[in-house]
N, C-alpha and C positions, 0 to 999 in steps of 0.2 A: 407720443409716448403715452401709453398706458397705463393707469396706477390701478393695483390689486391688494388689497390691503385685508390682512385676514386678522383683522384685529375690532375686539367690539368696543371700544374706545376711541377710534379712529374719528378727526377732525373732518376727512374729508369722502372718508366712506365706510366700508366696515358692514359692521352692524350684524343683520341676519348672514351676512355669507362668511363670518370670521366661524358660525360652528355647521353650515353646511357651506363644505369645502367645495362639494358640484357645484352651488353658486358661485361660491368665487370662479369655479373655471369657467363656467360658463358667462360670468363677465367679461374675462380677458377675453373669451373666443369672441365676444359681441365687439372689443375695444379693437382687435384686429381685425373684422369683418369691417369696422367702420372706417380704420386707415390708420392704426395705429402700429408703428413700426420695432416700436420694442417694448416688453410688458415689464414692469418695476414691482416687483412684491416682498409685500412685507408683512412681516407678523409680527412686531411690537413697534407700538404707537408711541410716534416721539411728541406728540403734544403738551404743553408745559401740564406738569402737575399729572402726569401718567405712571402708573405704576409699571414696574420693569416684572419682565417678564420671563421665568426660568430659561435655560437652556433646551431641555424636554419641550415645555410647551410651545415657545418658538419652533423647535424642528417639526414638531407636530402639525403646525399650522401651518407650515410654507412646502414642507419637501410633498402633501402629496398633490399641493396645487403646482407645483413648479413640470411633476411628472404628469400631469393631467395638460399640461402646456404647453410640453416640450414638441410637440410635433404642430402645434402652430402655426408655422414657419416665421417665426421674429425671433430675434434675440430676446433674452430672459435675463432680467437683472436682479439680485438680491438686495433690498434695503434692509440692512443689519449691522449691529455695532460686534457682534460676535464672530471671532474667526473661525468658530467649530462651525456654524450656519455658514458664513462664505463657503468654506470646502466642502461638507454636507449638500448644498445648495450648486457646485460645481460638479460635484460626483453625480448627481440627481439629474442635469439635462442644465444647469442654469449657464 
């Protein structure tokens, strides 16, 4: 599994590809080129002491890397505590 994390808070990546979003795709495509079987993305950082993050800016961050994804060929997971981003995130290729 792959983790794509488009958040610049992120414990365990993040950083420059949370505001170019072609990074982050071009992560996942490196994480499935290397053998990774489903991509996990997320756009707010659950790390203790992380600030929460709107509904807007979550969808902002994850739907156009999820359609940048979606022909991949892996499964696409959404990490989100949000049910508008689960279904957004469904409708989108996830």
């Amino acid at each position: 599994m792959g983790i794509v994390n488009v958040t610049p808070d992120s414990f365990s990546d993040g950083g420059p590809q949370s505001e170019q979003l072609d990074l982050a795709i071009e992560h996942g495509l490196s994480m499935v080129k290397a053998g990774a079987q489903i991509l996990d993305i997320g756009g707010e950082s659950t790390r203790p002491g992380s600030d929460a993050v709107s509904l807007q800016e979550e969808l902002r961050r994850v739907l156009p890397v999820i359609e940048g994804l979606r022909e991949a060929g892996v499964p696409l997971s959404i990490d989100t505590l949000k049910p508008q981003v689960m279904q957004a995130a469904l409708d989108a290729g996830a």
